[in-house]
N, C-alpha and C positions, 0 to 999 in steps of 0.2 A: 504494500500500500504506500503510495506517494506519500509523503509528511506533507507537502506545499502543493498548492493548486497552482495548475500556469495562469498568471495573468492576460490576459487577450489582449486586455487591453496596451500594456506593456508590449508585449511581441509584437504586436502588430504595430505600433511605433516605433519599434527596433528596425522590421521588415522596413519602413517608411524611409528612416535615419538611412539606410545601407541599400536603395532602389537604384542608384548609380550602379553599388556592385554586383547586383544580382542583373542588371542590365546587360552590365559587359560579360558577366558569364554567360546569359542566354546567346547573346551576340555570339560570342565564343565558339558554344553548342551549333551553330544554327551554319558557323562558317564550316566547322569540322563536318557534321551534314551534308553540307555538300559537295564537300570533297570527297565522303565517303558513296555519296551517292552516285555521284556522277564518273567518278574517275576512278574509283576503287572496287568498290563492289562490284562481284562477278554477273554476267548478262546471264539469262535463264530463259529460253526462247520454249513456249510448249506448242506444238503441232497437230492438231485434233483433226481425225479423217471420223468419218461414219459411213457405217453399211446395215441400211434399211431394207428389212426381208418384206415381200410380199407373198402372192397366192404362191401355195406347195402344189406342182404338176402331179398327178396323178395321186391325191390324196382327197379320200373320200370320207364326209361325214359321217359320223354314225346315226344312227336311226332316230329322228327327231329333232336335230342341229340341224343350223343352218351353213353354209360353208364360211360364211366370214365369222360366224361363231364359233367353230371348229376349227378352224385356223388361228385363232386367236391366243384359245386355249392352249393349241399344240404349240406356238412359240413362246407363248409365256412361258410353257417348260423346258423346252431346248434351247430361250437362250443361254439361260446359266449355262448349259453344258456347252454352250459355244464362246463363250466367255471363257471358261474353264480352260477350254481347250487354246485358244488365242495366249495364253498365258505358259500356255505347255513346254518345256524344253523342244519339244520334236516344232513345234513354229517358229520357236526365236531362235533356236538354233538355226534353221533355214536362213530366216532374216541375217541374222550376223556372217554366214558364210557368204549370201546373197552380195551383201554390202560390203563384203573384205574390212571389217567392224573391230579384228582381231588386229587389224593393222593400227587402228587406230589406237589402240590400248582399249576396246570395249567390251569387257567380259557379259556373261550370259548375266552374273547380278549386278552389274552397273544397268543389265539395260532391264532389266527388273525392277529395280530400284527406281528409275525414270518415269514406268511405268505405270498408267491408270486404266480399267478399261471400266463403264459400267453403263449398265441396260438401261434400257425405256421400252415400252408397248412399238415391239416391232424392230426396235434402232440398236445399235451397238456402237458404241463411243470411245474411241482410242485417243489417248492422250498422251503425248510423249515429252517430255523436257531435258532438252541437254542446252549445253552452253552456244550452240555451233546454231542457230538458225536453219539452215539446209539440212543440215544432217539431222535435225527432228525431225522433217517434214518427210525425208526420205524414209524414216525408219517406220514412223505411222502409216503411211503409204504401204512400204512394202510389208508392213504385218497383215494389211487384208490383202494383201496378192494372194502371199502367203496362206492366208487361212483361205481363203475361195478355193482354190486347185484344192489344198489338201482332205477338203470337209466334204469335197463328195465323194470324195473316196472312202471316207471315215463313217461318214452316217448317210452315204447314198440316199441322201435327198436331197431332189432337185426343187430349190426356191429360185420365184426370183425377184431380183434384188438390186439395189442400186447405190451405184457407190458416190462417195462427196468426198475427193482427195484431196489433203493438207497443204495446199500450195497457196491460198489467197488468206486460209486460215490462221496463221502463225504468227503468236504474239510474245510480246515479253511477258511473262510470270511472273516473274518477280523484281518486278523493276514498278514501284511505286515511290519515285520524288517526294507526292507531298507526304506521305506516309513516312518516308522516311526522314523530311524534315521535321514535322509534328513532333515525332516521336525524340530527336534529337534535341529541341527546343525547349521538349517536357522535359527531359532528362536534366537539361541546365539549366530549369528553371528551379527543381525538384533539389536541386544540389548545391543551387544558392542560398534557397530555403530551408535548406536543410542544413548548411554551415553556421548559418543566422540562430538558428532554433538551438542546435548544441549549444554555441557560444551562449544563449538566454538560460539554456537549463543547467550546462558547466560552469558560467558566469562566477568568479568567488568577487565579485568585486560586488556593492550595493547598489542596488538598483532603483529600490523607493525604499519608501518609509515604512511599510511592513516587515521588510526585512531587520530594519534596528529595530522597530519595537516589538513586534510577533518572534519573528527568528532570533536575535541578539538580546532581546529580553532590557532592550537600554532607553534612558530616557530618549525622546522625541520634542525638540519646542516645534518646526517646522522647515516649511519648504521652499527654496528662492526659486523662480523659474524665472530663469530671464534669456534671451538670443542674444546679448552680446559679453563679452569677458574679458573686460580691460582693468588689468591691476587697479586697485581702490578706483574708480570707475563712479564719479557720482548721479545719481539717477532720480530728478527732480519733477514734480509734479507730472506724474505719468502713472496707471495703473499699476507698473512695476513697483515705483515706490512704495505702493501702498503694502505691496507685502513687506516691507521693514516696517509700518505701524503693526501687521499684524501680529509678526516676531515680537515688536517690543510689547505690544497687550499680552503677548504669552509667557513673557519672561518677568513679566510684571505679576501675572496671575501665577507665575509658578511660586515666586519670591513672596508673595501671599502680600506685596506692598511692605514687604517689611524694610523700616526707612533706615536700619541698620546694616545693611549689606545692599551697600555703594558699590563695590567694587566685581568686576567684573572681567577676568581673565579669557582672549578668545584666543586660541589655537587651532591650530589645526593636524590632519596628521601626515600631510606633503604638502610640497610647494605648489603653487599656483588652484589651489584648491578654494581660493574666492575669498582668505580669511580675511584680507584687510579692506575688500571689498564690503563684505557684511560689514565689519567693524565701523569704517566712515558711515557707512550709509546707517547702521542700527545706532552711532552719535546723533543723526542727523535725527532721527525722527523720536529720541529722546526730546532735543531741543525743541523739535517746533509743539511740545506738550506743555513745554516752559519748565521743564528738568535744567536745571545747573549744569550743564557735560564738559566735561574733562578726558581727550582721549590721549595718550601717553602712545606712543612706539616705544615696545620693547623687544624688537625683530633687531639686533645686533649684528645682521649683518645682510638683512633685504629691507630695511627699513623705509618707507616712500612715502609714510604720511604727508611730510613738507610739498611733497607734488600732488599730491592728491587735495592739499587743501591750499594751494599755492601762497606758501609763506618760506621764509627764509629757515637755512640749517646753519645758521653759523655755531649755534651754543642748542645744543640739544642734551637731551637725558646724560649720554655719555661723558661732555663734558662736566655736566653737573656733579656727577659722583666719583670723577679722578681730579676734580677740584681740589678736593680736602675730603679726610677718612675721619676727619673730627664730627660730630653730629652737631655736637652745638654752636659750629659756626657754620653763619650763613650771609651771608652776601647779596646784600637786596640788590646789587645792581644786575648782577649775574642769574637771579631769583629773578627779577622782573622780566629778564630776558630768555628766560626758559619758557615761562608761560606764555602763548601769542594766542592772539585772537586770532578765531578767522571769521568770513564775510557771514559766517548765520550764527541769529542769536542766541544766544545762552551758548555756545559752544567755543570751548578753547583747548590748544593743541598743543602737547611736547612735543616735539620731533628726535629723533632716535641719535641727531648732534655729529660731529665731525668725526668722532673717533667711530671706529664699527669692529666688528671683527673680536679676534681674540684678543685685542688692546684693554679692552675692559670687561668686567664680569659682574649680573645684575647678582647673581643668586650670592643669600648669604651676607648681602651690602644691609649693615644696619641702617647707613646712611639713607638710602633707598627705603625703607622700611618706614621709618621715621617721617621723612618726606609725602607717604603713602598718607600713614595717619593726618597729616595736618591738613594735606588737600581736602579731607573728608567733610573735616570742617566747612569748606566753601564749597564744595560742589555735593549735588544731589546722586551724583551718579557716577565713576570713573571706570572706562575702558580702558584694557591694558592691549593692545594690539601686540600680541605675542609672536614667536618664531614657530616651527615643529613641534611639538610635543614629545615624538620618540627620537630629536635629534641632538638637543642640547637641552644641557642641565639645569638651566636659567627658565626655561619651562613650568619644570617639571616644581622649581621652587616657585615661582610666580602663580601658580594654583594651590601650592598651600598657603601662601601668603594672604589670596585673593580671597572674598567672599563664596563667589560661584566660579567653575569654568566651563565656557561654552566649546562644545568641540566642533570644526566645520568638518565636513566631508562631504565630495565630489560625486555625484552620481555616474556609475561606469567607471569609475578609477579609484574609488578607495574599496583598499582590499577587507572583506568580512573580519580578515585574521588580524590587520594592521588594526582595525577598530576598537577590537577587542583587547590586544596589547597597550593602546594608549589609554585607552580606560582601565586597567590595571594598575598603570603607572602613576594615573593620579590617584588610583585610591592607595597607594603606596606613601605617598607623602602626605596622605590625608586631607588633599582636594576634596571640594564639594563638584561633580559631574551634574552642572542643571539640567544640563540636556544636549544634543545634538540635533544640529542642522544639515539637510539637504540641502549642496547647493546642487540644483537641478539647469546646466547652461548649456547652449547650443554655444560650439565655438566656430 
């Protein structure tokens, strides 16, 4: 018994996604077709003679028949045996000596094997198929020479009878083009579909949202669907955005509004998997509720918020915390210029600063810590825009540090197994997992 039911609806938007490749296979199928039809496959020529019996000479009804009555009877039972006999070694033995057949390589069961004969009221129907055109027509031909001379000698009765010889009759058998493209065509259609369908049922990657929450048994807040995927990417007054209010009414009802967990760590669990994407855009629709927002880069070494919210990087996070490892000094000029506004309200931006890389290191920084709490103070809400989750250390600290963490993952590319690993890892350091997002994107 299956554990999971196929989604249709799902396949059949995979089928849709991959109609390019399943195109150029059929194409594929359809050119091979007709090379196999045309150019490859062998010619099969069948040749069909008939001999139609009529009145029997000197054959007398019996007593109360009529004679087309009694003639009718009598061949319905002799034809068999003249069928029978047409099939005989002692006929096609003739035939093949007749035709010097042994020259050709044609034994007695090749021409067997070619072979069809069968009745109707009155007719006898010879059908012969070899590769050669002529030499079907010839062989059909001469098996009723053949059988004429020899059958009166065999069952001395004189019928008579009319012949229709294999010469205007003779066609190709088995040469049917569109049959054979048809079936070519199914075949590569059959086996695009059928690549598509494995890849959907072998898939180990997630594909919607049933899978983390039915299969994976893991929180779910929701699903971004959007057709375009440009790095923090902001997405203003358009239906799209509206799925970030709907995310942040979800992460607001999961938090139960509780006004003491501000903070909110988003990762992800590979690169380009949408997180800073979400991230600006789930600030954005904080602020326009009239939330406090404060979103922070703490991607140390893909950091893009500064482009993303176009403001300057000269003194970012980094600098701040290889400034001084003393907590209690702080520097209002260098303070003031950590924090920047940008163009929408209530929202203000760290940027990840000039140093990146292994030059500096969040996790463990009390300096950092300390810094966290006092922002709390003035903002309603702060976003930590994170790096990978199973790549660096500074993660793995920055969700125990955090209130909640949000985990992104990519629909079609985050692996079931990698899911499951990074959600480990933060209950390892004693992260709270609010939940995980579908980013669902056409690229």
């Amino acid at each position: 018994m299956v554990e999971e039911e196929i989604d249709l609806k799902e396949l059949f938007l995979l089928f849709w996604k991959n109609k390019v490749f399943i195109i150029i296979l059929t194409i594929i199928a359809l050119i091979l077709g007709i090379v196999f039809s045309f150019f490859i496959k062998a010619q099969s020529y069948t040749a069909y003679s008939y001999i139609t019996f009529g009145r029997i000479e000197g054959y007398e009804p019996r007593e109360g028949e009529s004679q087309l009555l009694s003639e009718i009877q009598f061949n319905s039972t002799i034809l068999g045996n003249y069928k029978n006999y047409m099939l005989s070694n002692d006929i096609l033995d003739t035939v093949i000596e007749n035709l010097d057949l042994k020259d050709q390589d044609i034994t007695l069961g090749d021409l067997k094997e070619n072979l069809e004969i069968t009745t109707s009221t009155g007719t006898i129907e010879i059908a012969v198929s070899f590769n050669d055109e002529k030499l079907a027509e010839n062989i059909a031909n001469e098996i009723i020479k053949v059988f004429v001379e020899k059958s009166k000698d065999f069952y001395r009765i004189n019928h008579t009878y009319s012949i229709s010889n294999a010469d205007e009759s003779t066609t190709e058998s088995n040469t049917s083009h569109i049959a054979d493209l048809v079936c070519f065509v199914a075949v590569g259609l059959i086996i695009g579909l059928g690549i598509i369908m494995i890849k959907f049922i072998f898939n180990p990657s997630i594909i919607s949202e049933k899978d983390i929450e039915s299969k994976l048994k893991l929180p779910f807040i929701s699903t971004i669907v959007l057709k375009l995927n440009k790095a923090g990417k902001i997405i203003e007054n358009s239906e799209e955005s509206e799925q970030f209010d709907v995310l942040r009414a979800n992460i607001e009802f999961s938090i139960k509004n509780d006004l003491s967990k501000k903070t909110l760590f988003i990762t992800s669990i590979d690169k380009r998997d949408g997180k800073t994407f979400v991230s600006s855009n789930l600030a954005i629709a904080f602020s326009k509720v009239g939330k406090k927002v404060l979103i922070i880069d703490t991607d140390k070494k893909d950091g893009i918020l500064d482009k993303v919210f176009e403001v300057q990087n000269n003194y970012g996070l980094s600098n701040y915390l290889i400034d001084s490892n003393k907590i209690s000094e702080k520097d209002s000029k260098s303070f003031n210029s950590l924090v920047q506004e940008t163009k929408y309200e209530n929202l203000d931006v760290i940027t990840i600063g000039t140093i990146k890389g292994k030059k500096f290191k969040i996790i463990q920084n009390e300096k950092f810590i300390k810094f966290l709490d006092e922002m709390k103070q003035s903002y309603d809400i702060i976003i930590l825009d994170g790096s990978e989750m199973m790549q660096y250390a500074d993660s793995r600290f920055l969700s125990n540090i955090c209130d909640n963490t949000l985990l992104i993952t990519e629909k079609n590319k985050t692996k079931e197994k990698d899911l499951i690993n990074a959600t480990k890892e933060i209950e390892k350091v004693n992260g709270n997992l609010l939940g995980t997002v579908l980013n669902d994107i056409e690229k």
